[in-house]
N, C-alpha and C positions, 0 to 999 in steps of 0.2 A: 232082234238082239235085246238082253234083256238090262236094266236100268245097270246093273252091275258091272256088265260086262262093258258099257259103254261107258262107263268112269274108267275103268282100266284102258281102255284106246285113248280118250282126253287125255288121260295123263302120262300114257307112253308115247304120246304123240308132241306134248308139251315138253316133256323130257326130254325125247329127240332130239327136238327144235332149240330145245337150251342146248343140247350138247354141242349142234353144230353151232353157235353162236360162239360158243366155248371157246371150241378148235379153231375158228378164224382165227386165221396166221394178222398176227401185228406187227406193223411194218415199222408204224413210230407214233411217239408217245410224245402226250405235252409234257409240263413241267410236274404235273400232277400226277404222273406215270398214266394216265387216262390215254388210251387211242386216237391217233386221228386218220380215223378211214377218209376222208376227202382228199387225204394224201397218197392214198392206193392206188393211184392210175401213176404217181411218178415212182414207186416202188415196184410195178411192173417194168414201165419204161428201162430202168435201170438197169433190170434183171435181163431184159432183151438184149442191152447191150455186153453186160458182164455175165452174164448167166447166173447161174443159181448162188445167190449169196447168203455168207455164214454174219452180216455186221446187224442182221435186224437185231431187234428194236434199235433204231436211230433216236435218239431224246431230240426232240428240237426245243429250242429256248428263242429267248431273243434279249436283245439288249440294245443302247442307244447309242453303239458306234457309228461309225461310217461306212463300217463294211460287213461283209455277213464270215461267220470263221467256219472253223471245224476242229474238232479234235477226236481221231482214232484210234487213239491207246485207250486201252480200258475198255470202257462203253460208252461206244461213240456217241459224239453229240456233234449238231448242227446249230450252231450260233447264230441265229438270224437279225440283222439288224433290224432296229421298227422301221429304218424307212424304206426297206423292200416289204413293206406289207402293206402298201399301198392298194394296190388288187391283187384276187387271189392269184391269177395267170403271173405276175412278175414274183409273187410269194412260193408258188411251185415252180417257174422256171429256178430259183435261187438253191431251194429245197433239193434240187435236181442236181446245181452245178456243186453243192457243199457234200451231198452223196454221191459223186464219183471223186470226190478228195478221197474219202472213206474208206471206197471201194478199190481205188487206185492204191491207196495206200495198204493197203491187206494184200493187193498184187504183187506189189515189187520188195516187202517186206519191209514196209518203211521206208525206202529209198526217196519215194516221189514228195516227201517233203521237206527233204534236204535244200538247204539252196540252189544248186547247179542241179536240180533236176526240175523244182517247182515252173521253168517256163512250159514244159510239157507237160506238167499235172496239170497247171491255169489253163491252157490251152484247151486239153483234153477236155477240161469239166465244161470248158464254156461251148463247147461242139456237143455234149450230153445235154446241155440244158438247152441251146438250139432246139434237139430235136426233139424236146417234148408238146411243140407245140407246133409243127411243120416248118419252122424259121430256117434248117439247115442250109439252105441254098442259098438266101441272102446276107444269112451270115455266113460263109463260105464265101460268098463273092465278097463281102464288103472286106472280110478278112484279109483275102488276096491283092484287093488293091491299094491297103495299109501295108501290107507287107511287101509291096513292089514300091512303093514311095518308100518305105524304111531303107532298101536294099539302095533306094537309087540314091540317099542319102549317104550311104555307107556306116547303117545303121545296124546290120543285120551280120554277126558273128556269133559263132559259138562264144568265145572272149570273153563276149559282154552280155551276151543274154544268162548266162549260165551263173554268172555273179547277180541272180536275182532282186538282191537288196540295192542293188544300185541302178540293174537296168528297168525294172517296173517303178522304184521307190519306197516309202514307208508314209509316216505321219506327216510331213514337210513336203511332202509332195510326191504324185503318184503319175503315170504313164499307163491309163487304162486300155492304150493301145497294141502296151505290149503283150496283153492275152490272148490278142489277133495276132500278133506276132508268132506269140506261140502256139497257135490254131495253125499256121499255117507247115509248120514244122509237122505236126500231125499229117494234114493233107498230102503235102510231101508224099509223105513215109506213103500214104494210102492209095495214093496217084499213082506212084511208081513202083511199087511193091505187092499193093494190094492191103485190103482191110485185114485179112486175116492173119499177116507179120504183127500187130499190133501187140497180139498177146505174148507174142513168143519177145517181143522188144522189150516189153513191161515186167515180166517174170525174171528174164537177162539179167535187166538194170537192177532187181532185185538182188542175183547174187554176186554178180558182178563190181556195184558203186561206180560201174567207170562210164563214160560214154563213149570213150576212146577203144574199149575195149569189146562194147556192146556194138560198136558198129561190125567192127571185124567180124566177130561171133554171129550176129544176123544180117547183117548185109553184105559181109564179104569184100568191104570196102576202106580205109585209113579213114579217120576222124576229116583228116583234110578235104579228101574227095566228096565227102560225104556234106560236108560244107558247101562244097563246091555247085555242087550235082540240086541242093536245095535253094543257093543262090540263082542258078540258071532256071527253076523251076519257077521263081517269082519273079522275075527278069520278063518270062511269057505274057505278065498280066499288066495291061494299063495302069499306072498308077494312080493312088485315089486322087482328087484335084484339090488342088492346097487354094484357100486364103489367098486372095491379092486385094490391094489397096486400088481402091476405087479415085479418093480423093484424101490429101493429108494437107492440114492446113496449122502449122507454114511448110512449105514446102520442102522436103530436104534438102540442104544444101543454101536456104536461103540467107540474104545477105541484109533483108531490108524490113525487117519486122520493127514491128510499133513496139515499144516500151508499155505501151497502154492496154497491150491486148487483155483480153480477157475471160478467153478460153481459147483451148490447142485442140484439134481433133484427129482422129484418124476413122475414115469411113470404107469399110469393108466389102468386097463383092457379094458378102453370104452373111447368113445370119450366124453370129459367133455364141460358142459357150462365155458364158458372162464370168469369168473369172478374170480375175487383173494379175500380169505378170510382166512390169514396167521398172527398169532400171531408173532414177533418177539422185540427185545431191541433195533435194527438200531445202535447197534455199529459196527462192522465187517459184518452181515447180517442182509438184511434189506428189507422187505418186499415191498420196493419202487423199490426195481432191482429185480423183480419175474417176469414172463412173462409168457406166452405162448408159448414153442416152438413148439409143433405139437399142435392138440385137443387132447394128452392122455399125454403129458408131458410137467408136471410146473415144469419150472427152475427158479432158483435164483442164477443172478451174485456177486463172491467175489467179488469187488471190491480194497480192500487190504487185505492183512493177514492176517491169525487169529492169535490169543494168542494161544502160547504154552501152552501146558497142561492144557488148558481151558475148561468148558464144558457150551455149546451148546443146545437153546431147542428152538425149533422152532411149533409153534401150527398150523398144518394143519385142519384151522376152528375154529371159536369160537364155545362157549357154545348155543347160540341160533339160531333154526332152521335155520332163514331166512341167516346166517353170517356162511351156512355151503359149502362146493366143494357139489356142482354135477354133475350130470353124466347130457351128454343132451334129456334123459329119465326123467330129472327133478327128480329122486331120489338122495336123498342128500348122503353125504361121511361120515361115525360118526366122529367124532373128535379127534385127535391121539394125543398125544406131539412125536415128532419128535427133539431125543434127541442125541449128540453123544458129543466126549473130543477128541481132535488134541493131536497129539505127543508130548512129551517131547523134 
């Protein structure tokens, strides 16, 4: 071959190799419109589950909320919060649960981010981003047995889950349990019906808006039944184990506490999430000197005296889920009053 003719292969060969570089499909872009191929293994994952999708390029961003968003109108973006970029695996599992918002939302025509429908799009996405990294079965089981302690509670209606803004939360406070909640609504459907109703439930809800009417239409069943049939389905599973009180000092109920004391404790079976959710008046106790002093015991400094012969009622948690102690199994603590009278 002659010096000639071996420039032209060089550079039909360098051509080539730029073109395929070219045509590499881009799945999602920074903020810089630049690629990020390290994110192509959850852009196939995706695809396996939804099949072939029209929402590439995905823009990922991030920002310093507390939670990661999406938005599917337009051109979609994935809002990543900076503190799921801790590692890359929690930063692709996110990536993962924010592109099947996306991909949900192009399914049902926008339906799934309605209020009364988001407890099955959270659900859903969080069962996609399970499985990008083999976690589906733990997270499946741990889901199950949140959702059989929700049920045993009589936590677990359409009612209330479907009013989204109230049953997971907002700003003032969140119920991250409720995304197992509605994981298990998925499994449901999957257990009993089979994986492959999914799309055909998804597409429904799309023209349909109704749940009531989407059930009829694929399941062949009244909204009521169909409640029914998912209550008795989580009803099968041990519930997760709640929080109990090891040792609470004063005792509930007591009669004979010192005026002088100088801390109150409550010591827990398990190691708790450290968030404080403590009913008090802030006169002699006060819910602003409560701490953390191990992961299984919340203390609260006296700071002055109590009132003699006084009585004392302290609310370990409010009334609603997301404002309750949990355990860091993310099962919550039921709500006590936490009551005692100092000496004469």
């Amino acid at each position: 071959m002659n010096t000639h003719n071996a420039l032209i292969l060089v550079f039909f060969l360098i051509s080539f190799s730029t073109n395929l570089v070219a045509r590499e499909k881009v799945y999602y872009i920074d903020q810089s419109g630049d690629p990020i191929h390290s994110l192509n293994h959850v852009a196939k994952h995706l695809e396996k589950i939804y099949g072939e999708l029209t929402i590439w390029p995905v823009n990922v961003k991030y920002w310093d909320g507390p939670t990661s968003r999406f938005n599917c109108e337009g051109s979609p973006v994935a809002l990543i919060s900076n503190s799921h970029r801790e590692n890359f695996k929690l930063f692709s599992r996110v990536v993962a649960h924010e592109t099947s918002h996306i991909a949900l939302c192009r399914l049902t025509d926008g339906a799934s981010i309605l209020n009364q429908f988001r407890f099955f799009d959270e659900g859903y996405a969080n069962i996609v981003g399970s499985k990008l990294y083999g976690e589906d079965i733990l997270y499946k089981g741990t889901s199950l047995r949140l959702g059989s302690l929700y049920h045993h509670y009589k936590h677990v209606s359409f009612s209330e889950i479907q009013n989204w803004e109230t049953y997971y939360g907002g700003d003032n406070g969140r119920d991250y349990n409720a995304y197992n909640v509605g994981s298990t609504f998925i499994y449901f459907i999957m257990d009993n019906y089979g994986p492959n109703i999914l799309d055909n439930f998804f597409s429904n809800i799309g023209s349909s808006k109704s749940l009531k009417d989407t059930s009829i239409s694929v399941f062949g069943v009244s909204l009521e039944s169909l409640e029914k049939s998912w209550k008795q389905y989580l009803a099968q599973y041990p519930p997760a184990k709640e929080p109990k009180i090891v040792t609470i000092y004063p005792n509930v109920g007591a009669t004979d506490v010192p005026i002088d004391v100088k801390e109150i404790y409550v010591h827990f079976d398990m190691p708790m999430r450290k968030l404080i959710f403590l009913g008090t008046n802030c006169r002699e106790i006060c819910y602003k000197n409560a701490y953390w002093k191990t992961d299984k015991i919340l203390a609260i400094k006296i700071l002055k005296p109590l009132r003699q012969e006084t009585n004392y009622n302290i609310s370990l948690g409010y009334k609603k889920w997301f404002y309750l102690l949990k355990g860091k199994n993310g099962v919550p603590f039921p709500r006590i009053e936490w009551f005692f009278t100092t000496k004469i």
